[in-house]
DSSP file (Angstrom, degrees, kcal/mol; ACC not computed):
  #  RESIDUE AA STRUCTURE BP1 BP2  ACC     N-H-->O    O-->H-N    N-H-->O    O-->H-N    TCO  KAPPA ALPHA  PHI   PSI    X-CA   Y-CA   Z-CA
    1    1 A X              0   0    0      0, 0.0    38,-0.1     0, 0.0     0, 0.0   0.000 360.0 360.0 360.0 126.7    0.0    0.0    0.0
    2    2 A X        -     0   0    0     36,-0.1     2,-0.4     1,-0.1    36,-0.2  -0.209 360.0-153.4 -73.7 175.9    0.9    3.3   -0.6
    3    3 A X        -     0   0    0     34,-0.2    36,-0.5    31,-0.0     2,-0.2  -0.952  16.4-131.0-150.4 134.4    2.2    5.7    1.7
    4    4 A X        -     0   0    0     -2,-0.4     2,-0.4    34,-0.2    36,-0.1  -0.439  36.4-172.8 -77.8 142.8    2.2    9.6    2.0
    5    5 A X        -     0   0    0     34,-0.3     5,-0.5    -2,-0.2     4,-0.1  -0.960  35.2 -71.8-137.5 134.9    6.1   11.0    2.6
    6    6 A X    >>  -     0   0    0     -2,-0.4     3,-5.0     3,-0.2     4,-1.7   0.297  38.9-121.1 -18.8 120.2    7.5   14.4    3.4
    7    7 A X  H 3> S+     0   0    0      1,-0.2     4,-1.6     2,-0.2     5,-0.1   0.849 117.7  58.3 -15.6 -67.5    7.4   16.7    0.6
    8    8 A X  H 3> S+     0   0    0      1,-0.2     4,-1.4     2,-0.2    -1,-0.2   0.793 117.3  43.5 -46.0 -26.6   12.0   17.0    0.9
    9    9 A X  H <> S+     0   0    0     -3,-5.0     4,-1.6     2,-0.2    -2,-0.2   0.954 109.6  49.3-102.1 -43.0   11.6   12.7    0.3
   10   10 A X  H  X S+     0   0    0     -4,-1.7     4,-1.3    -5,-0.5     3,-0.3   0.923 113.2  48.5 -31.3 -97.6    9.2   12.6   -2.2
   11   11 A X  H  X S+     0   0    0     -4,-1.6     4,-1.2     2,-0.2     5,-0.2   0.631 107.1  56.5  12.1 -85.9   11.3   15.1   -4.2
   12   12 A X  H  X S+     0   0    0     -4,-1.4     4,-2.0     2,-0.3    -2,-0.2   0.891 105.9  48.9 -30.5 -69.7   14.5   13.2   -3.7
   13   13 A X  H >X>S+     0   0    0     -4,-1.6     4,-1.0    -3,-0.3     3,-1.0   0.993 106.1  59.8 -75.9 -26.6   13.0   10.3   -5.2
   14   14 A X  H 3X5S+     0   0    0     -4,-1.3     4,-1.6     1,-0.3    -2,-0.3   0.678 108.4  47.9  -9.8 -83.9   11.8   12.5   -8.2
   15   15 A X  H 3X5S+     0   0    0     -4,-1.2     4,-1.8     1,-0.3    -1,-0.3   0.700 107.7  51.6 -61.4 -48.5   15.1   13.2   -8.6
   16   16 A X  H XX5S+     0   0    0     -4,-2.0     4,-1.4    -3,-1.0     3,-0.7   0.991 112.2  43.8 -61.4 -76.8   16.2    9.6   -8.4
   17   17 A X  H 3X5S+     0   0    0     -4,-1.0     4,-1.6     1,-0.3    -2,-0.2   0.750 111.6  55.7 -75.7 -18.4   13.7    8.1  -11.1
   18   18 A X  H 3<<S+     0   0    0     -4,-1.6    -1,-0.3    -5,-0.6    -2,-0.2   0.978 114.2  37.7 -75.3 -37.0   14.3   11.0  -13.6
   19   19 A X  H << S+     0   0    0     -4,-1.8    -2,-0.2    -3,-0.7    -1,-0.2   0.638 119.6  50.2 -71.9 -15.4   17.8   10.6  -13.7
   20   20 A X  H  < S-     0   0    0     -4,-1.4     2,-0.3     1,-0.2    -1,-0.2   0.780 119.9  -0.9 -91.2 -25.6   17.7    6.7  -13.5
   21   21 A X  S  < S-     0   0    0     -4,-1.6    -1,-0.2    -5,-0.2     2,-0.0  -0.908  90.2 -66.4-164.6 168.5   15.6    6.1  -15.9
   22   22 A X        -     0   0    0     -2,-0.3     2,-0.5    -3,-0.1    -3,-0.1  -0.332  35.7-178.2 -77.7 158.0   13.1    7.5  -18.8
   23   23 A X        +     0   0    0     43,-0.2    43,-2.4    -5,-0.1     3,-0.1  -0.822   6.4 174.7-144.4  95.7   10.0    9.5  -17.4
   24   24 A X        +     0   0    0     -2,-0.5     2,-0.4    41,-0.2    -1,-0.1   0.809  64.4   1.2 -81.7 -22.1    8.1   10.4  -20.6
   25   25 A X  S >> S-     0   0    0      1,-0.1     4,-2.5    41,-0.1     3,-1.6  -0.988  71.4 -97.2-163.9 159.1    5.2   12.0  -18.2
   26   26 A X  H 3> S+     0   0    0     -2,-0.4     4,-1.2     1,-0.2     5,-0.3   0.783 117.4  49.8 -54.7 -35.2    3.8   12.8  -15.3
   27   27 A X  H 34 S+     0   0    0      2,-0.2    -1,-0.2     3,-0.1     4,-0.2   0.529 109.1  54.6 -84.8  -0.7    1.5    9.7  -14.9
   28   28 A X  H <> S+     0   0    0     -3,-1.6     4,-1.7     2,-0.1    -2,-0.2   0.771 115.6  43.0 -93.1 -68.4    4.6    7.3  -15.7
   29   29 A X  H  X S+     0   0    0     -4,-2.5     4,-1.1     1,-0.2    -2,-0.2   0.677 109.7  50.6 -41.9 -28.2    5.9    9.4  -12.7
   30   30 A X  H  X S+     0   0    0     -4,-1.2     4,-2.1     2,-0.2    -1,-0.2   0.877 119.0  48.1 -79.4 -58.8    2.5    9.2  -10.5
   31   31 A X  H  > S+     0   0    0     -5,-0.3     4,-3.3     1,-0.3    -2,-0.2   0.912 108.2  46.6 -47.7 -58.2    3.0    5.2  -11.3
   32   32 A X  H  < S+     0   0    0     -4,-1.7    -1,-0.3     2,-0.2     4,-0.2   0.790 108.4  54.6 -67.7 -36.3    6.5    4.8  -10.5
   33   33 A X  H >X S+     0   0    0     -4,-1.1     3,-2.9     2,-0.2     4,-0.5   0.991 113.3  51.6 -35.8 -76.4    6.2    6.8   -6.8
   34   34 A X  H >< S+     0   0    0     -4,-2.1     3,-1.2     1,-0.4    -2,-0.2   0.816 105.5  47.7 -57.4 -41.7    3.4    4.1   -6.4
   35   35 A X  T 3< S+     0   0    0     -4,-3.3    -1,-0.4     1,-0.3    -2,-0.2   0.729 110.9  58.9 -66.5  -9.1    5.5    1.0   -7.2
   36   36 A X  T <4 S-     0   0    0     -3,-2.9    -1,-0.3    -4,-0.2    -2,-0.2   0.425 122.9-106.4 148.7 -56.2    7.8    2.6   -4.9
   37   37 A X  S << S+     0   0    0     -3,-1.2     2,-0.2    -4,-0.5   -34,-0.2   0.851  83.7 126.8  80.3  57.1    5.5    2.6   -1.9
   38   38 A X        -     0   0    0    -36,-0.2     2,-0.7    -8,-0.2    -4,-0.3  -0.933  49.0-154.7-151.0  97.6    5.1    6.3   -2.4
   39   39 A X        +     0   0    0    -36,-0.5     2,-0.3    -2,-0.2   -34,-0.3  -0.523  33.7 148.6 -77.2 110.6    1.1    8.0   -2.8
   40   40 A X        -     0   0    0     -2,-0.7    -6,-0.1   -10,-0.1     2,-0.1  -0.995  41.1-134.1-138.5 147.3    1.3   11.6   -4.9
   41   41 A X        -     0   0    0     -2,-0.3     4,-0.5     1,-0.1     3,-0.1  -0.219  29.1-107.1 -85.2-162.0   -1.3   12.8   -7.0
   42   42 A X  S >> S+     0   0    0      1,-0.2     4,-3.1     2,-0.2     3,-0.7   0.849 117.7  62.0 -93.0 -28.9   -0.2   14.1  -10.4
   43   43 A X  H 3> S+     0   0    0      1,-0.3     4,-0.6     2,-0.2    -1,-0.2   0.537 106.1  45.0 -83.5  20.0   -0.8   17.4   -9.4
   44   44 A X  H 3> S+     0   0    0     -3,-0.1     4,-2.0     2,-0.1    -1,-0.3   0.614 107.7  51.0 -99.3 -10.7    1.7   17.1   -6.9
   45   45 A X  H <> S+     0   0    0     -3,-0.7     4,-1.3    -4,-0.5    -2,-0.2   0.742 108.1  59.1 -90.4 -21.8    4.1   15.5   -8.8
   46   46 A X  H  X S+     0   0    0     -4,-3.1     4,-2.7     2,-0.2    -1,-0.2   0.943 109.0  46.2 -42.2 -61.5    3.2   18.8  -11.3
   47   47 A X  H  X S+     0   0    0     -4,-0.6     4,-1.4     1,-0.2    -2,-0.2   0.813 115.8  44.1 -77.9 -11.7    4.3   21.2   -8.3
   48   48 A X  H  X S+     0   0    0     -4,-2.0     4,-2.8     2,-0.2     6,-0.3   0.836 109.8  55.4 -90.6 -27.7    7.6   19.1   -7.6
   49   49 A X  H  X>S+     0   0    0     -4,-1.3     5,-1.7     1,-0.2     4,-1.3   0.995 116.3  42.0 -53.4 -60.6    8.5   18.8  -11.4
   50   50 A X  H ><5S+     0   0    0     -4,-2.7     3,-0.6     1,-0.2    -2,-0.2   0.831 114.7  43.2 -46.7 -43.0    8.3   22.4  -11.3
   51   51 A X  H 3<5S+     0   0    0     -4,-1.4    -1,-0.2     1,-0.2    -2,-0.2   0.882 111.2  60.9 -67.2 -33.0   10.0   23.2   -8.0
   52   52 A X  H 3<5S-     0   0    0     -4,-2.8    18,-0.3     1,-0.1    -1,-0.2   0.723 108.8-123.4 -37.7 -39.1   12.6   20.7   -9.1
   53   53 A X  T <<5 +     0   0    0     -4,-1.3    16,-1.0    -3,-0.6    -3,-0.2   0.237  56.0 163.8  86.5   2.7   13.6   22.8  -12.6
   54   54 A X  E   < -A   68   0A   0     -5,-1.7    14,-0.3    -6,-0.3    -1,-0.3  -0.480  14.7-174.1 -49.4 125.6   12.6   19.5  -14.2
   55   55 A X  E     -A   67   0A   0     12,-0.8    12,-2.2    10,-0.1     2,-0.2  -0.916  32.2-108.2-109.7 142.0   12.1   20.1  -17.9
   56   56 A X  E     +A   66   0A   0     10,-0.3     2,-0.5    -2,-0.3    10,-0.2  -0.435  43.1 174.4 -26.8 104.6   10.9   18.2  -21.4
   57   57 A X  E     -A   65   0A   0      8,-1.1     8,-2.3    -2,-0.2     2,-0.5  -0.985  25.2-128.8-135.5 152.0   14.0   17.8  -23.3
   58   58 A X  E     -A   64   0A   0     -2,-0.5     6,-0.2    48,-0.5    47,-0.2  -0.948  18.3-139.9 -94.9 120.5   14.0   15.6  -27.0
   59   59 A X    >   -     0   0    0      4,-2.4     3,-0.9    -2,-0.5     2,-0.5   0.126  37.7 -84.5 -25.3 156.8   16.4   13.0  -27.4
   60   60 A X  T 3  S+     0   0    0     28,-0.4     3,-0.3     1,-0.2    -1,-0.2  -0.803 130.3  41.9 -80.5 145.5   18.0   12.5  -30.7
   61   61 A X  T 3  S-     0   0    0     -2,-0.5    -1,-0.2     1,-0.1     3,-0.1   0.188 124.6 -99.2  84.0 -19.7   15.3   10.3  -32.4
   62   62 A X  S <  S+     0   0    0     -3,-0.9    -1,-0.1     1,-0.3    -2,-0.1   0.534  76.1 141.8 103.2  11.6   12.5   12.7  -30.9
   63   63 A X        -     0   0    0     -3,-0.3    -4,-2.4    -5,-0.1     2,-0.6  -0.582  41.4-147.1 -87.5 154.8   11.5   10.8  -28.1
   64   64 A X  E     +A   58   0A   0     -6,-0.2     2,-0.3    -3,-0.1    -6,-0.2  -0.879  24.8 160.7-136.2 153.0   10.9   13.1  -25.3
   65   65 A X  E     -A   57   0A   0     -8,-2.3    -8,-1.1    -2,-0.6     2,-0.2  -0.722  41.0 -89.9-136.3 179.3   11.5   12.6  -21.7
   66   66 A X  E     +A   56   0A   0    -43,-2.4     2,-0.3    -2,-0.3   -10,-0.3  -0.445  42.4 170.2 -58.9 132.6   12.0   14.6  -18.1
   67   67 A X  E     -A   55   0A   0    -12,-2.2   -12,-0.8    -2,-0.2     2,-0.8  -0.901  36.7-108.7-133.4-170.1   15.7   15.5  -17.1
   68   68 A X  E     -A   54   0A   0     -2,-0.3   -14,-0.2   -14,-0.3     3,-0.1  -0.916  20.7-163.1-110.0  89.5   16.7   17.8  -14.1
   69   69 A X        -     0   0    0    -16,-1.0     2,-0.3    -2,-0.8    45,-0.1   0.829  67.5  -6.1 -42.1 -29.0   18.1   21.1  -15.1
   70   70 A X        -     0   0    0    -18,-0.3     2,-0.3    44,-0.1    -1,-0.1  -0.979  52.2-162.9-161.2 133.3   19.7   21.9  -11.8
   71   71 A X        -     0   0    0     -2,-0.3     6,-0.1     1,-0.2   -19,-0.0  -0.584  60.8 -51.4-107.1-160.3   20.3   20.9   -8.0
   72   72 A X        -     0   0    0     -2,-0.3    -1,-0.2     1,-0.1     0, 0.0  -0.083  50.7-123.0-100.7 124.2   21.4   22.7   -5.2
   73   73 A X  S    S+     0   0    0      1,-0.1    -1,-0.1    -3,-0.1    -2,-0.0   0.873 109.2  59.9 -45.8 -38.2   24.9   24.5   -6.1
   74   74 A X  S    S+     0   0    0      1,-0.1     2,-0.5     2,-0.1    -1,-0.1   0.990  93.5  76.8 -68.5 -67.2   26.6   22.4   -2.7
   75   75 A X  S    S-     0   0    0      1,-0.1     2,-0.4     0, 0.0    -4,-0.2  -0.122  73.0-162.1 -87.2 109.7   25.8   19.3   -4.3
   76   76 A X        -     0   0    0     -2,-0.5     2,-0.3    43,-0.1    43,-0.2  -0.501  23.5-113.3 -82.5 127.3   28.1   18.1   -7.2
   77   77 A X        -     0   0    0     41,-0.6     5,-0.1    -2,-0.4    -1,-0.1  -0.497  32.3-112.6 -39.0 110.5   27.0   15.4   -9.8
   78   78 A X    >>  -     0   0    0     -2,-0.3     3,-2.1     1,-0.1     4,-1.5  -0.183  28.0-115.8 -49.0 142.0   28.8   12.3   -9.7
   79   79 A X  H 3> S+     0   0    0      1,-0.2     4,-2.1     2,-0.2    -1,-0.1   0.745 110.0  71.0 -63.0 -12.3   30.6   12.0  -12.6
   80   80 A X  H 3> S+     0   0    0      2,-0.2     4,-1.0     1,-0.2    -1,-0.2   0.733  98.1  58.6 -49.0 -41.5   28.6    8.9  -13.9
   81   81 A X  H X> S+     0   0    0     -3,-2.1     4,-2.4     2,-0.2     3,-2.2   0.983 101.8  48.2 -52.1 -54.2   25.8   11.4  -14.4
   82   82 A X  H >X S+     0   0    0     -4,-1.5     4,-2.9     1,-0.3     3,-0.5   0.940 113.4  54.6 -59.3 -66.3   28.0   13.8  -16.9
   83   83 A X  H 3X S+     0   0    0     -4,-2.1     4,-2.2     1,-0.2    -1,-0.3   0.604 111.4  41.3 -26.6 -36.4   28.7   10.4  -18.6
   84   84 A X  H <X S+     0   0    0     -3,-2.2     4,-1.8    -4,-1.0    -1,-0.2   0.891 117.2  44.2 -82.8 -59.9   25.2    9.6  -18.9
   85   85 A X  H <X>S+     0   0    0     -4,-2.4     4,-4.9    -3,-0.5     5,-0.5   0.954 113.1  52.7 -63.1 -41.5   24.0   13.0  -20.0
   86   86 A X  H  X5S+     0   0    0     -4,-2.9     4,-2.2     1,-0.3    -2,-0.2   0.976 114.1  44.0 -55.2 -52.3   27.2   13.6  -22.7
   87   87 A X  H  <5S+     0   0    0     -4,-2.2    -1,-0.3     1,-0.2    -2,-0.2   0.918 118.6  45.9 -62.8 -20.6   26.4   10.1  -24.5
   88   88 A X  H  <5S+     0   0    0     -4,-1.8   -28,-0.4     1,-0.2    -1,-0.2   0.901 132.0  10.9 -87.1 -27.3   22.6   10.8  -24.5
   89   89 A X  H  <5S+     0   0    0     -4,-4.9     2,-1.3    -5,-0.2    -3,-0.2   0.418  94.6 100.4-140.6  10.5   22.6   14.2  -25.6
   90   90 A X     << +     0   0    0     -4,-2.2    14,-0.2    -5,-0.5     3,-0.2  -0.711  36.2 172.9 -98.3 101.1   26.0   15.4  -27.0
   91   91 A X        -     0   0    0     12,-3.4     2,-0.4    -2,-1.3    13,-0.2   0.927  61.5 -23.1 -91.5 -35.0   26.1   15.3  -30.9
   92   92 A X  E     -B  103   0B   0     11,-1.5    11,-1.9     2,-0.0     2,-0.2  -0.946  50.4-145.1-153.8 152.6   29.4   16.9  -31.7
   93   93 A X  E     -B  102   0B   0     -2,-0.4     2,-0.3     9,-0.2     9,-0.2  -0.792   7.9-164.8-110.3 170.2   32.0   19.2  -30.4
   94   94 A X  E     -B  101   0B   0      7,-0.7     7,-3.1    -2,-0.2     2,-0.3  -0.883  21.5-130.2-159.7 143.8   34.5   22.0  -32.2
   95   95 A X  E     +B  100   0B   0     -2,-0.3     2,-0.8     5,-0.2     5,-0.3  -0.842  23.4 175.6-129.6 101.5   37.7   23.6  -30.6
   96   96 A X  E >   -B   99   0B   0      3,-2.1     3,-1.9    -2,-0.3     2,-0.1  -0.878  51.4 -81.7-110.2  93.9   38.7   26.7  -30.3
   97   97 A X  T 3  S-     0   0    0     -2,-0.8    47,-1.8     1,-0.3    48,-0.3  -0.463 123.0  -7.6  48.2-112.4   41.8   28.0  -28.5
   98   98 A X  T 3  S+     0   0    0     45,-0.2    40,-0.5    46,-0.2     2,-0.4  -0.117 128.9  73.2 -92.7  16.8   40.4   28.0  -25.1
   99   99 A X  E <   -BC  96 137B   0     -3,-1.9    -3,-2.1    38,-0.3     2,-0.4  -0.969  53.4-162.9-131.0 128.8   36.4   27.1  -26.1
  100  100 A X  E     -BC  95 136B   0     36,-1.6    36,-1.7    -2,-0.4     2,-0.9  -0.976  11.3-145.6-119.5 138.8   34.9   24.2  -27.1
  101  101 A X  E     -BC  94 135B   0     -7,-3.1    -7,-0.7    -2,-0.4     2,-0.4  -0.865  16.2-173.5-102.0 114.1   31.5   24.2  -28.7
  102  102 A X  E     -BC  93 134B   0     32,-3.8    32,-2.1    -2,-0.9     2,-0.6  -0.919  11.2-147.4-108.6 143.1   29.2   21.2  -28.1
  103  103 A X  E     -BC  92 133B   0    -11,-1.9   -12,-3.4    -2,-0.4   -11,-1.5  -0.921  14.6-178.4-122.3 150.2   26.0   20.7  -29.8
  104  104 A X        -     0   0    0     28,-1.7     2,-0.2    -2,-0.6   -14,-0.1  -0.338  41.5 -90.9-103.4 161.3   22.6   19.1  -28.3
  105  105 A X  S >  S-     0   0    0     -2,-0.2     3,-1.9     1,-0.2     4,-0.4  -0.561  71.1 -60.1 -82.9 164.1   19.6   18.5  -29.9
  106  106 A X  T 3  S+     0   0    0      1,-0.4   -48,-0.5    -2,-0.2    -1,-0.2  -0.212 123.7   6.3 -72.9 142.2   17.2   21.3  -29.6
  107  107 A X  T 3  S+     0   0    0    -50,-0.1    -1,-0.4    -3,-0.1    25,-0.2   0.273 107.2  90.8  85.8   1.0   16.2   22.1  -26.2
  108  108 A X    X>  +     0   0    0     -3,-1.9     4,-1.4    23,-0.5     3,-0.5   0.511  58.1  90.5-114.5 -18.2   18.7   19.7  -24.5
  109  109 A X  H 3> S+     0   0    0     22,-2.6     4,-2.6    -4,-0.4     5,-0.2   0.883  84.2  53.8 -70.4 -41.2   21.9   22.3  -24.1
  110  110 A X  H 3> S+     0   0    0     20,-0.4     4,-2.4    21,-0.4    -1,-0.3   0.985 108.4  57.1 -44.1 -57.8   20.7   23.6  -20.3
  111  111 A X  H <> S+     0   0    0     -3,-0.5     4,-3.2     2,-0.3     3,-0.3   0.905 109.5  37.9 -43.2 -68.1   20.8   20.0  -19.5
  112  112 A X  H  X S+     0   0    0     -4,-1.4     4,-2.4     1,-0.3    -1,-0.3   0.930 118.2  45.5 -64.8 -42.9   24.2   19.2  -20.4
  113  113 A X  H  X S+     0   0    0     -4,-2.6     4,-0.5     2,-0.2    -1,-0.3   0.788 103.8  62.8 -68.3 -25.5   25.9   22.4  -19.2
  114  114 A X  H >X S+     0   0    0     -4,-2.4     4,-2.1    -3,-0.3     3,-1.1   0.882 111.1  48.1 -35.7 -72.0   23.9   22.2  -15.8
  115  115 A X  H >X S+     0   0    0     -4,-3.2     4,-2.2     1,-0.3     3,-0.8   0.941 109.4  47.4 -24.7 -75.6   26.2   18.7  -15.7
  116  116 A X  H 3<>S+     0   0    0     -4,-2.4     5,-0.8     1,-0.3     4,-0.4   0.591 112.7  46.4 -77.4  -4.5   29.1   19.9  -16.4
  117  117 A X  H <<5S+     0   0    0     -3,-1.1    -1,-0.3    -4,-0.5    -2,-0.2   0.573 110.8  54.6 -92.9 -29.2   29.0   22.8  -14.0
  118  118 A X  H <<5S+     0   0    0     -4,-2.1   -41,-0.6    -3,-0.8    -2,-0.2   0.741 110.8  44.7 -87.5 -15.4   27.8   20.6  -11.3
  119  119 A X  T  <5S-     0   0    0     -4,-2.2    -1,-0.2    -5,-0.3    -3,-0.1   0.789  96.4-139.9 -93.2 -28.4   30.7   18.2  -11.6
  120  120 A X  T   5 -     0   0    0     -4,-0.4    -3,-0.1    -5,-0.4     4,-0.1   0.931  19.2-148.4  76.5  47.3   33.2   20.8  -11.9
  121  121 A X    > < -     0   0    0     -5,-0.8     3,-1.7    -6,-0.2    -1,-0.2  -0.282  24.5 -92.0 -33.0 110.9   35.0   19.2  -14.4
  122  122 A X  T 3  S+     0   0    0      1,-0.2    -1,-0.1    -3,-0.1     3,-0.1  -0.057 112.4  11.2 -50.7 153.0   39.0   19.9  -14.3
  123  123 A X  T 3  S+     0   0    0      1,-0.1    16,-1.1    15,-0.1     2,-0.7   0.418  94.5 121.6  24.9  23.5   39.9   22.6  -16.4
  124  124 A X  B <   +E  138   0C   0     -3,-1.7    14,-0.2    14,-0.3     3,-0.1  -0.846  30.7 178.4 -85.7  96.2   36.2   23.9  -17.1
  125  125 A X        -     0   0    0     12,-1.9     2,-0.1    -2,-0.7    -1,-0.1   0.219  64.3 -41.4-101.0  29.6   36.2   27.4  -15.9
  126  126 A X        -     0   0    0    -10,-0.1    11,-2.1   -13,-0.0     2,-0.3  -0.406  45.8-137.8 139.8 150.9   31.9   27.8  -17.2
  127  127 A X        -     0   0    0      9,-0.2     2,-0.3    -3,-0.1     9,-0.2  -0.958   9.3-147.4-129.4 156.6   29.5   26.9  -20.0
  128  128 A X        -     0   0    0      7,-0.4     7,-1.7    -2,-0.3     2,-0.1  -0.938  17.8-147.7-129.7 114.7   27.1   29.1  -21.3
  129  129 A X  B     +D  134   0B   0     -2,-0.3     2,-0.3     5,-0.2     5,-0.2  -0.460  22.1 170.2-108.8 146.5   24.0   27.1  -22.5
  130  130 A X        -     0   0    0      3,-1.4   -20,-0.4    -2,-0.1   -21,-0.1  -0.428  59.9 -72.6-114.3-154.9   21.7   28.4  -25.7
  131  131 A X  S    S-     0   0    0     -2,-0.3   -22,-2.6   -22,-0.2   -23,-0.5   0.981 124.2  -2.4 -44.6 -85.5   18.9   25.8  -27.1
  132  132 A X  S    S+     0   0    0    -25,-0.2   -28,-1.7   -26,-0.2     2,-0.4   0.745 123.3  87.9-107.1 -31.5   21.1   23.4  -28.8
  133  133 A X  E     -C  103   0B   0    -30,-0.2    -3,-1.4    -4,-0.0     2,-0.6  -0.662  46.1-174.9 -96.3 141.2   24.3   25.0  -28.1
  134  134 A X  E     -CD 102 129B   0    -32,-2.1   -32,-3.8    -2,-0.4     2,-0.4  -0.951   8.4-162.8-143.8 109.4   26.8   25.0  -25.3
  135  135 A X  E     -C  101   0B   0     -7,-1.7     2,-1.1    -2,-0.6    -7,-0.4  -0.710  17.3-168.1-102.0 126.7   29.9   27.3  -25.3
  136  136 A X  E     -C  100   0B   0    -36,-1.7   -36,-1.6    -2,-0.4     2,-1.5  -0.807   8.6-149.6-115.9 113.4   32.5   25.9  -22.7
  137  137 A X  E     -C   99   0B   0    -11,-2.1   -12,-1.9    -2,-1.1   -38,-0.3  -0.489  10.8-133.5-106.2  89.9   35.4   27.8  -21.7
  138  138 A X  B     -E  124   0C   0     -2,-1.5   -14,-0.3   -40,-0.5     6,-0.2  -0.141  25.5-113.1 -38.5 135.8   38.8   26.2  -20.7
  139  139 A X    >   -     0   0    0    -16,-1.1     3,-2.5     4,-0.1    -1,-0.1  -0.060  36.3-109.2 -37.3 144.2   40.6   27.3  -17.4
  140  140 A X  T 3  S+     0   0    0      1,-0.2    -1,-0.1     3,-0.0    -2,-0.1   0.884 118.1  62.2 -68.6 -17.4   43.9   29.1  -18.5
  141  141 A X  T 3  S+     0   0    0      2,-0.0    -1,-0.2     0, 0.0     2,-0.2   0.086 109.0  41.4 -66.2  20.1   45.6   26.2  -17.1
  142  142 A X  S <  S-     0   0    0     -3,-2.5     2,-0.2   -19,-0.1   -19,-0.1  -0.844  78.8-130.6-152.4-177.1   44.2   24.2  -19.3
  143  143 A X     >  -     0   0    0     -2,-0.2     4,-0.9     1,-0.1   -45,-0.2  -0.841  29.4-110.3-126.5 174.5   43.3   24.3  -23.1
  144  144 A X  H  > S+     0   0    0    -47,-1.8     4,-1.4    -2,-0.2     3,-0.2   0.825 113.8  60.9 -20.5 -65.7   40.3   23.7  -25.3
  145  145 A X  H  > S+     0   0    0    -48,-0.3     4,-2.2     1,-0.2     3,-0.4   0.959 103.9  51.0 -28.4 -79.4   42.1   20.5  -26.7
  146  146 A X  H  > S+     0   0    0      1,-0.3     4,-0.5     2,-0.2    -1,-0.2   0.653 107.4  45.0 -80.8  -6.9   42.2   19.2  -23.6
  147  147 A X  H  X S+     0   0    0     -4,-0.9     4,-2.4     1,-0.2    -1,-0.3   0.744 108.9  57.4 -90.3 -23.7   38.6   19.5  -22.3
  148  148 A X  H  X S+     0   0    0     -4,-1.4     4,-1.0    -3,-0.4     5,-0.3   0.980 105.2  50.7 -72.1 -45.2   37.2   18.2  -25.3
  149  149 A X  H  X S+     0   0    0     -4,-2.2     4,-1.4     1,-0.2    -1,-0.2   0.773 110.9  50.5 -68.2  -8.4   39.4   15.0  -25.0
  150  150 A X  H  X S+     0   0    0     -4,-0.5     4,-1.9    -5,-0.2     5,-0.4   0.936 113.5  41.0 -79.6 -46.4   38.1   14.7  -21.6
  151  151 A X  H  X S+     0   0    0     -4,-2.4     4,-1.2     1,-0.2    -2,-0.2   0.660 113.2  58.6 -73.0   5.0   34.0   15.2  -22.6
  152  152 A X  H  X>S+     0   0    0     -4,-1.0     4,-2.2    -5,-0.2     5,-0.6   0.851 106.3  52.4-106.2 -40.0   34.8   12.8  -25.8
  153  153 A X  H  <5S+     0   0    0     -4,-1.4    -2,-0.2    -5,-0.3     4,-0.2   0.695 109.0  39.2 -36.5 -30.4   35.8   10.4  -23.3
  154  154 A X  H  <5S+     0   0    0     -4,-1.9   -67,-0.2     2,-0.1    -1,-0.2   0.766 124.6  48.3 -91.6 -38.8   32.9   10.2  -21.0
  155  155 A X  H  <5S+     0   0    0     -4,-1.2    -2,-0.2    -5,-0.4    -3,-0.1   0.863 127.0  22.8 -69.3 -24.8   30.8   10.5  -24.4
  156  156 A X  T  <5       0   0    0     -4,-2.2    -3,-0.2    -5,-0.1    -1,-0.2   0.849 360.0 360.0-104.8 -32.3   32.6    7.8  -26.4
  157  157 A X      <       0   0    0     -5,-0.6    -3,-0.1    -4,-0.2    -2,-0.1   0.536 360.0 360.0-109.5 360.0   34.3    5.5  -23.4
């Protein structure tokens, strides 16, 4: 049976099943709480998608599903995530002196810089996200060149 749980755990898993797995809608979300042993209507699982930042992003192939723009600035991504997000939604990168350009499919580019700012990647000193595009700006201790072989690693390896 389900069971009603503080707003802060509910949330959490939210967090858990978008990032684990695809969440095409709110009533695949309502469902998955329940298997879970977790009672939400959909219009709460409306106001925690929202409070989350959760957003609709398209896959390459169009399918489209939930991801998490943002947590909490303290809490850094494991880096498994950035793996996850770079193969799903990183279609190519370009290098430029101290910039690398990655492109997303439309609407996906928040996602992935959100990642890469929350892992704090070595030598990333910021991304600046548009639609589909995602400008990334090497530390001066570092180059272009070399952050791009790091994200084509987590994408490719």
């Amino acid at each position: 049976m389900a069971r009603r749980v503080a707003k802060a755990e509910r949330q959490h898993l939210v967090c858990e099943l978008i990032e684990g797995g695809d969440v095409h809608n709110q009533r695949e979300l309502v469902d998955a709480l329940a298997e879970r042993g977790v009672s939400a209507t959909q219009a709460t699982v409306s106001r925690d998608l929202e409070e989350l930042g959760a957003l609709k992003v398209r896959r390459p192939g169009g399918e489209s599903v939930y991801a998490i723009a943002e947590v909490p600035g303290t809490q850094a991504a494991p880096s498994e995530q950035l793996r996850k997000v770079c193969r799903e939604w990183v279609v190519s990168s370009v290098v430029s002196g101290n910039l690398v350009v990655l492109r997303t499919p439309p609407g996906s580019a928040h996602v992935v810089a959100a990642a890469l700012d929350r892992v704090r990647l070595d030598g990333v000193a910021g991304t600046v996200a548009g639609d589909d595009t995602i400008l990334v700006v090497a530390e001066e201790t570092s180059s272009g060149a070399a952050v791009a072989d790091r994200l084509d690693e987590l994408r490719d390896g």
